[in-house]
C-alpha positions as CSV (number, residue, x, y, z in Angstrom):
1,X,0.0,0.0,0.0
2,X,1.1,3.7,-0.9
3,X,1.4,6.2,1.2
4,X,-1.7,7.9,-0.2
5,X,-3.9,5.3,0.5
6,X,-2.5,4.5,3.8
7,X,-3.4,7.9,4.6
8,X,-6.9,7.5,3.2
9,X,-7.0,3.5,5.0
10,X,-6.3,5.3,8.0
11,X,-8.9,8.1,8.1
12,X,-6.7,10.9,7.9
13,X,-7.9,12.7,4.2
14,X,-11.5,14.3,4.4
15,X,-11.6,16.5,1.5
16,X,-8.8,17.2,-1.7
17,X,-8.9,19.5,-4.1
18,X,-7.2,17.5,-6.7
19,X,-7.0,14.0,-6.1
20,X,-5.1,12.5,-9.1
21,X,-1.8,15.1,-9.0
22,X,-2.0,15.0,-4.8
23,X,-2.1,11.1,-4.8
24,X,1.1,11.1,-7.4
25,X,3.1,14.0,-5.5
26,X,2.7,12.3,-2.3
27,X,2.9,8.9,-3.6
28,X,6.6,9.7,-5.4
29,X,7.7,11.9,-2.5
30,X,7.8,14.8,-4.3
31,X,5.2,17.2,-2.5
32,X,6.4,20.1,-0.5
33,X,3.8,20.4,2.2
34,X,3.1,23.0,5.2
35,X,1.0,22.3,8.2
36,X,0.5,26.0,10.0
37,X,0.6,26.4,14.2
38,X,-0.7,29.2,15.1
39,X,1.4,30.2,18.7
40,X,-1.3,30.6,21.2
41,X,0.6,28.8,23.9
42,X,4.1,27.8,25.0
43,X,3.5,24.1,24.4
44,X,1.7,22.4,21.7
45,X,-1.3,19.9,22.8
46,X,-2.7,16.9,21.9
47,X,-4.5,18.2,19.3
48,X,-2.0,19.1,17.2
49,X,-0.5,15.1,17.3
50,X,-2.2,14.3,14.8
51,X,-0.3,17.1,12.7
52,X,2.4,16.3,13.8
53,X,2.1,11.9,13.2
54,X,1.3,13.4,9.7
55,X,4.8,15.0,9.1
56,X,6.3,12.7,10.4
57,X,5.0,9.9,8.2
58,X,5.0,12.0,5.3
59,X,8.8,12.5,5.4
60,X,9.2,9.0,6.3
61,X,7.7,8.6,2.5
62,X,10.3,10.9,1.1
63,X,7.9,14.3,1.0
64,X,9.5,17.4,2.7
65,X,7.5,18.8,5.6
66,X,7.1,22.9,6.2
67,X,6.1,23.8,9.9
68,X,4.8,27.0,9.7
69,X,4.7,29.2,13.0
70,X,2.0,31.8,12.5
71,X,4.4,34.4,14.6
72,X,2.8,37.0,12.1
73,X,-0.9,35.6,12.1
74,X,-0.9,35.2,15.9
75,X,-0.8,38.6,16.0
76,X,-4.3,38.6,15.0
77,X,-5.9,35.2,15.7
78,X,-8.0,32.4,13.7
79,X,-11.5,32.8,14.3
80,X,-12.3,29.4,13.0
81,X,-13.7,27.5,15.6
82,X,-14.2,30.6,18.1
83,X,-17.3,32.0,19.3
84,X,-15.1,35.3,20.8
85,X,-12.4,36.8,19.9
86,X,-8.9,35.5,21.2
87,X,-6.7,38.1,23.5
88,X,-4.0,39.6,21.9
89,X,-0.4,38.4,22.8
90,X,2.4,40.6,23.1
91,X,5.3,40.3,20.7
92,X,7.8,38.8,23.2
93,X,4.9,35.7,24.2
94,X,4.8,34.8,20.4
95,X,8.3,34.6,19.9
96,X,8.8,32.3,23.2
97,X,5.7,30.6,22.1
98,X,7.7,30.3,18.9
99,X,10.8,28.9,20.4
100,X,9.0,25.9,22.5
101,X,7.3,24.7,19.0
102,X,10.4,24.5,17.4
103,X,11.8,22.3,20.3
104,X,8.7,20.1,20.7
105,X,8.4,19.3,16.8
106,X,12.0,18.7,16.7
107,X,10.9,15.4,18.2
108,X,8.8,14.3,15.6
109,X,10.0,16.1,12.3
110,X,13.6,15.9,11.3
111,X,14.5,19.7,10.5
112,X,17.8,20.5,8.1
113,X,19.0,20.8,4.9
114,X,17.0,19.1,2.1
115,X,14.8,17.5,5.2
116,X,12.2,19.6,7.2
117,X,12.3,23.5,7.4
118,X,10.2,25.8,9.7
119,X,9.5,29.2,8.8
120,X,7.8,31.8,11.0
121,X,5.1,34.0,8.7
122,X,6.4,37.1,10.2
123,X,9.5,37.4,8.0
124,X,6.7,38.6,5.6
125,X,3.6,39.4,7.1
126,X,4.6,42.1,10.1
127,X,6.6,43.8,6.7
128,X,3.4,44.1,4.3
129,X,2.2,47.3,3.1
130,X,-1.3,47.3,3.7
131,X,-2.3,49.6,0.7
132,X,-0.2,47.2,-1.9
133,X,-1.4,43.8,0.2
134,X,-5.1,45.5,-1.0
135,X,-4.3,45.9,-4.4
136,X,-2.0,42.5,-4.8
137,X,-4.1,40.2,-3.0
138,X,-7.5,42.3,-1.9
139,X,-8.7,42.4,-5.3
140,X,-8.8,38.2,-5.5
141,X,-11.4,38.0,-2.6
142,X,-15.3,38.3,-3.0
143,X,-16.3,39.5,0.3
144,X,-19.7,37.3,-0.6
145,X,-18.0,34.3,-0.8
146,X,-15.8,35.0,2.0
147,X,-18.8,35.7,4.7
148,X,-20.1,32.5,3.2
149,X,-17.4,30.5,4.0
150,X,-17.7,28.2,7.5
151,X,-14.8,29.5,9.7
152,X,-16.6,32.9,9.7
153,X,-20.4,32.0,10.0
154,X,-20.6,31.0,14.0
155,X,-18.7,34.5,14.8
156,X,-21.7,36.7,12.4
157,X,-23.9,36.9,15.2
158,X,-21.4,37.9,17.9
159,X,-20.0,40.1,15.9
160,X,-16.7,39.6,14.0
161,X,-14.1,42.1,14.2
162,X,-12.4,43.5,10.9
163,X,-8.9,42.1,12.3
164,X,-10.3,38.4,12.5
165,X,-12.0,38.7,9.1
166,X,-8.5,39.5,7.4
167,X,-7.0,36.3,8.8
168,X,-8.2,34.4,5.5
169,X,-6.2,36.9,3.6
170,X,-3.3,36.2,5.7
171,X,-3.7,32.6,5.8
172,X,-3.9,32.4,2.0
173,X,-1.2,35.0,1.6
174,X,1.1,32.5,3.5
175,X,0.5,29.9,0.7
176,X,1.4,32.2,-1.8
177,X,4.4,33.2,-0.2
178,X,5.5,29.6,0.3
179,X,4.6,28.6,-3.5
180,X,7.3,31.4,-4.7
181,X,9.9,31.4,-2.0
182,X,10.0,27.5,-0.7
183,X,8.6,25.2,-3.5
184,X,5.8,24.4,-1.5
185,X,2.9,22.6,-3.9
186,X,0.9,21.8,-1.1
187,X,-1.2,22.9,2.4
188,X,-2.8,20.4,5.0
189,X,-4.5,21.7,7.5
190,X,-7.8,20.8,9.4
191,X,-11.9,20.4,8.4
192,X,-12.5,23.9,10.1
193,X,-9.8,25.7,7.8
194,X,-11.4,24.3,4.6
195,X,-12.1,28.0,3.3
196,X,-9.1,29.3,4.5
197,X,-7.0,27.1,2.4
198,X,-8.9,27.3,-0.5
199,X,-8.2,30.9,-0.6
200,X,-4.4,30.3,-0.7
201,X,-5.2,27.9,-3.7
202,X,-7.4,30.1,-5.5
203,X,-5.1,33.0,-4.8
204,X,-2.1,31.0,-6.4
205,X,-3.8,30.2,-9.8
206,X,-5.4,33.6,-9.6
207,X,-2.2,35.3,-9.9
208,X,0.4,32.8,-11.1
209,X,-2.2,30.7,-13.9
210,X,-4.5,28.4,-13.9
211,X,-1.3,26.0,-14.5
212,X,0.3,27.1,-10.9
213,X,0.6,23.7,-9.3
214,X,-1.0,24.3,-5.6
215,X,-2.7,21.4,-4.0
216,X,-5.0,21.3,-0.7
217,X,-6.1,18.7,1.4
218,X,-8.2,18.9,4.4
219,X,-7.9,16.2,7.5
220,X,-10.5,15.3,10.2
221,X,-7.3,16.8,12.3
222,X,-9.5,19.6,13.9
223,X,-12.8,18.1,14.4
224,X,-11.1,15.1,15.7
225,X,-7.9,16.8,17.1
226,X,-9.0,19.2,19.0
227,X,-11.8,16.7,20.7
228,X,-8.8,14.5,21.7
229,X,-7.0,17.4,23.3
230,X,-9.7,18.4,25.7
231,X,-10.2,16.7,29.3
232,X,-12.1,18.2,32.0
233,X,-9.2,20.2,33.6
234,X,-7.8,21.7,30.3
235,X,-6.0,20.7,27.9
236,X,-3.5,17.4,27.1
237,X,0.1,18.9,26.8
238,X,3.3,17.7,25.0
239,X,5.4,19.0,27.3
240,X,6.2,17.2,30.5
241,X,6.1,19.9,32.7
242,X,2.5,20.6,32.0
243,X,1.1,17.4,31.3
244,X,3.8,14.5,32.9
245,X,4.3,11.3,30.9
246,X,2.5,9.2,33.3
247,X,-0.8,11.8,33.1
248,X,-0.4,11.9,29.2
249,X,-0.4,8.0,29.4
250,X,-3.2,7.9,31.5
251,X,-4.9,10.1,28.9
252,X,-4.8,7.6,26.1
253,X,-5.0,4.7,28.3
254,X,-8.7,6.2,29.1
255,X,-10.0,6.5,25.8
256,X,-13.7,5.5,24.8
257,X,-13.9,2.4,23.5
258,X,-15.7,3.2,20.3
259,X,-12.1,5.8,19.7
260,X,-9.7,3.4,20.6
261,X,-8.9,1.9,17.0
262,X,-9.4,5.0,15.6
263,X,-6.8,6.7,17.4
264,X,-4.3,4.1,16.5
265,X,-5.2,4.2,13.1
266,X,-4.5,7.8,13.0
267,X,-2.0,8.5,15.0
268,X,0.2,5.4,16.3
269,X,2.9,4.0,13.3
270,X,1.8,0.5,14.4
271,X,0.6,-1.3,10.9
272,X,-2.6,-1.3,9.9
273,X,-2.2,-5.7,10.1
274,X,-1.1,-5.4,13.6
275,X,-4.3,-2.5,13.9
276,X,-6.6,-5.4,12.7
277,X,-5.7,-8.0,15.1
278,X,-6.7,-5.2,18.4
279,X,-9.9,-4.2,16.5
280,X,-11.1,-7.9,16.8
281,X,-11.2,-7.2,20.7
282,X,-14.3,-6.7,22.3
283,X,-15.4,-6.2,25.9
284,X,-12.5,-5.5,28.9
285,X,-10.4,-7.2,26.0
286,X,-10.2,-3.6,24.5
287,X,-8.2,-2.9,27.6
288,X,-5.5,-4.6,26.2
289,X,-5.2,-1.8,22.8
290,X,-5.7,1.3,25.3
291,X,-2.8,0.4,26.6
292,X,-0.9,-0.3,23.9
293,X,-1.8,3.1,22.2
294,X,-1.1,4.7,25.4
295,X,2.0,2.9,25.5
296,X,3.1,3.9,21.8
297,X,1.9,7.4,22.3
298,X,3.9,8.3,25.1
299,X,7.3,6.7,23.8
300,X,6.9,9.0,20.5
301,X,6.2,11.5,22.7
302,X,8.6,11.2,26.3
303,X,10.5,8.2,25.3
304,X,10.7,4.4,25.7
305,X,11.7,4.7,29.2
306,X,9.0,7.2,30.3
307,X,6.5,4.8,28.6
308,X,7.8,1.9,30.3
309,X,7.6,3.5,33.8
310,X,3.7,4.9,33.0
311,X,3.1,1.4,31.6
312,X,4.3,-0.1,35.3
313,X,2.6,2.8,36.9
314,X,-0.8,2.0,35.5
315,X,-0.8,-1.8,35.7
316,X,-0.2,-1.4,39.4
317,X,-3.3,1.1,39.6
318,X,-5.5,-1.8,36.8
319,X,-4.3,-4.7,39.0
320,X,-2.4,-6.0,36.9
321,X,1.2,-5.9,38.8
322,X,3.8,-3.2,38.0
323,X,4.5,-0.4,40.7
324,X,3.3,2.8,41.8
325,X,6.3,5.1,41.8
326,X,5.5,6.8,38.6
327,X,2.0,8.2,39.7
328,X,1.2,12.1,39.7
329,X,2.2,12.8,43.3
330,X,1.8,16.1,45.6
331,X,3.7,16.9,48.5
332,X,1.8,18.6,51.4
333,X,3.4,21.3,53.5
334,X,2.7,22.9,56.5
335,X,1.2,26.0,55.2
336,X,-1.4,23.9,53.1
337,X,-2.9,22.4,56.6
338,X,-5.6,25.2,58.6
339,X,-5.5,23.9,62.2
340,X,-3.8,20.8,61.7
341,X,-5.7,19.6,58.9
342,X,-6.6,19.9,54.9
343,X,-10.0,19.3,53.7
344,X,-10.9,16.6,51.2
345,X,-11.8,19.5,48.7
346,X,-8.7,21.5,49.3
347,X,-6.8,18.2,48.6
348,X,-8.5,17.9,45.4
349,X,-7.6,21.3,44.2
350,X,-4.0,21.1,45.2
351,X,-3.9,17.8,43.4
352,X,-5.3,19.6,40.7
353,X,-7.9,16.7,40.1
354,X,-10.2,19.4,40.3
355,X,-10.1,22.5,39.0
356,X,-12.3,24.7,41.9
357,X,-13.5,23.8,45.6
358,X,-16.8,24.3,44.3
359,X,-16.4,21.8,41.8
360,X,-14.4,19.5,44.2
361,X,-17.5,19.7,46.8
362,X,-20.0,18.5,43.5
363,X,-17.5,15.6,43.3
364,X,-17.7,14.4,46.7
365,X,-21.4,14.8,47.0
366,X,-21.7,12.8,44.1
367,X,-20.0,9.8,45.0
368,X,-17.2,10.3,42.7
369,X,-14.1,10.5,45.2
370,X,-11.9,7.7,46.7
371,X,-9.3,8.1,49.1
372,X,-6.9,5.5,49.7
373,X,-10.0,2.7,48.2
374,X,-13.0,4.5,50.2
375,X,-15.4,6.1,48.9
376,X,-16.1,9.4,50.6
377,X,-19.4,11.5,50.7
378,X,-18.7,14.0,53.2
379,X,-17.6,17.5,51.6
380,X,-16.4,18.5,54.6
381,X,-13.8,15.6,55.0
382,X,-10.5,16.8,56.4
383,X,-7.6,15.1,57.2
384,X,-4.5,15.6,59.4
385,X,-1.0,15.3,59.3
386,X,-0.6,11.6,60.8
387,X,-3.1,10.4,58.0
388,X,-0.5,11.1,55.5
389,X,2.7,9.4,57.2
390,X,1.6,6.7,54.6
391,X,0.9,7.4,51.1
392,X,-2.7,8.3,50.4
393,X,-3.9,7.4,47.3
394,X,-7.1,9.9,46.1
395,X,-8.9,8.0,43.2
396,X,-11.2,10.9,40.8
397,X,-14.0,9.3,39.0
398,X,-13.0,5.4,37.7
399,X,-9.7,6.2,36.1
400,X,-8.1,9.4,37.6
401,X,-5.4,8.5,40.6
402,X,-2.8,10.6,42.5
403,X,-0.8,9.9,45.5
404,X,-0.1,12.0,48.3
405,X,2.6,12.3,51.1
406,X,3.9,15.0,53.4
């Protein structure tokens, strides 16, 4: 199987433009793609894995990967998806936003000559002349179309605000620039940028010929993406210092079971053979792929030896032997006791299991709190110091555990 119809066998491709030249560019390694990242944080998530499993295999293929950092474009921020309007950042966070991409993909893509490159759009875009951007790229936009177009229609009613609405022009203007400085025939990007990148296409053959030779595909990276990336208490990080290995594997390991073999289809480099044999699993047997997609996910992610130790970690939590040094563990202090003790819904907070007191105290009313194997009802649990002379283990919910020791 090619890589093309790997891609398609493993639900990746949701819409091309032009699926005949695409499948024989990508198929003969000779597509020059970019995948844009918009720097919004200081760590990418889990719902830009998928992008990033999608470079990586490409180049694997022999196709050369462009990471695009939108340092220009974050200046003014993608509507798509939004039902406000994202707060500006100052120059100085995009940059170190910037920076910690660079280092995170570095993982994944391999960067150098004639191998990956990442360019940041404001080389070009923080230099434009806004009067000859109107008249050199303005003039190929119908403002019709463009308020037609899906990544502006839930943002109509708020109100959308004359920056956002440029962000197509940007987006496209990227492409353009790409096409005549880098080579680059083609743009992925996700279902909700659809429009977007078909203005960079469009705006290609409008100025270059009908012959120009830009491509676009779409993914179900977004709409499936950006589900994965979202838990309760934020979002799933990359790096270890906001999301640790063992929490990240704990992430995957707790995945539905109806998403299990789609998530190793689409993001694990496991075969799609191997893939066929888990998918015949039904029941608690599905157990047995969660945690091998956890396990693969966190050692492309942290590392074989970071997997290994969640993998221990989580079999010792699932029964299954293994041992608990690996769990998500606070440290109490002194100052985090009120009279010699800490309430159950302080604890939670602290732990971070849960995100406000008030939120903690729904929790417990609920039924849905454990300490160490007890369920506990009482919002106004408290514990003192002698409790935790031993390690207490606080179980969230069915899957969530930390451990706790003064």
């Amino acid at each position: 199987m090619q890589i093309y119809e790997e891609l398609v066998a493993r639900g990746l491709i949701a819409q091309v433009t032009d699926e005949k030249e695409i499948k024989e560019l990508i198929n003969n390694g000779k597509a020059v793609f970019y995948i844009g990242f918009d720097p919004t944080a200081d760590s990418l998530h889990v719902g830009h894995f998928m992008a990033l499993c999608l470079m990586k295999r490409l180049q694997m293929a022999g196709n050369r990967p462009i990471a695009l950092i939108g340092g220009g474009t974050g200046h003014i921020g993608d509507p798509s998806g939004r039902t406000d309007m994202r707060s500006m950042m100052t120059a100085e966070q995009i940059q170190h936003n910037c920076d910690c991409f660079k280092e995170q993909m570095s993982r994944f893509i391999e960067f150098g000559e004639d191998k990956a490159m990442m360019v940041n759009n404001a080389e070009w875009l923080l230099n434009l002349n806004y009067v000859e951007l109107l008249r050199e790229v303005g003039a190929c936009f119908s403002v019709n179309n463009m308020l037609r177009a899906e990544c502006y229609k839930q943002r109509m009613e708020k109100g959308l605000s004359f920056l956002e609405f440029n962000y197509m022009i940007m987006q496209s203007y990227d492409f353009y620039h790409l096409y005549q400085h880098y080579g680059c025939n083609m743009q992925f990007g996700g279902d909700d940028q659809w429009s977007n990148m078909l203005g960079g296409t469009e705006l290609i053959r409008k100025k270059l010929g009908k012959d120009a030779f830009a491509m676009t595909i779409t993914l179900l990276l977004n709409s499936e993406g950006k589900k994965m990336g979202k838990t309760a208490n934020g979002a799933v990080w990359l790096d270890r210092n906001k999301t640790t290995p063992y929490e990240f594997f704990q992430y995957w390991r707790n995945v539905s079971d109806a998403d299990v073999i789609k998530c190793m289809k689409m993001l694990t480099f496991l075969s799609l053979e191997e893939i066929a044999e888990y998918e015949k699993l039904e029941g608690s047997e599905l157990n047995k792929a969660k945690e091998k997609l956890a396990y693969e996910l966190t050692a492309l992610v942290h590392g074989e030896e970071d997997a290994k130790a969640s993998l221990e970690s989580a079999r010792a939590l699932f029964g299954a032997g293994g041992n608990m040094d690996n769990m998500p563990t606070t440290t109490l202090s002194d100052e985090d006791f009120t009279d010699g003790k800490i309430s159950l819904s302080a604890l939670l907070v602290k732990t971070e299991l849960c995100p406000s007191n008030s939120e903690a105290k729904r929790l417990i009313k609920q039924g849905g709190v454990s300490v160490n194997d007890a369920k506990v009802t009482d919002f106004a649990a408290a514990y003192d110091k002698d409790f935790f002379k031993d390690e207490v283990i606080i179980k969230k919910g069915k899957k969530d555990y930390h451990k706790v020791t003064l």
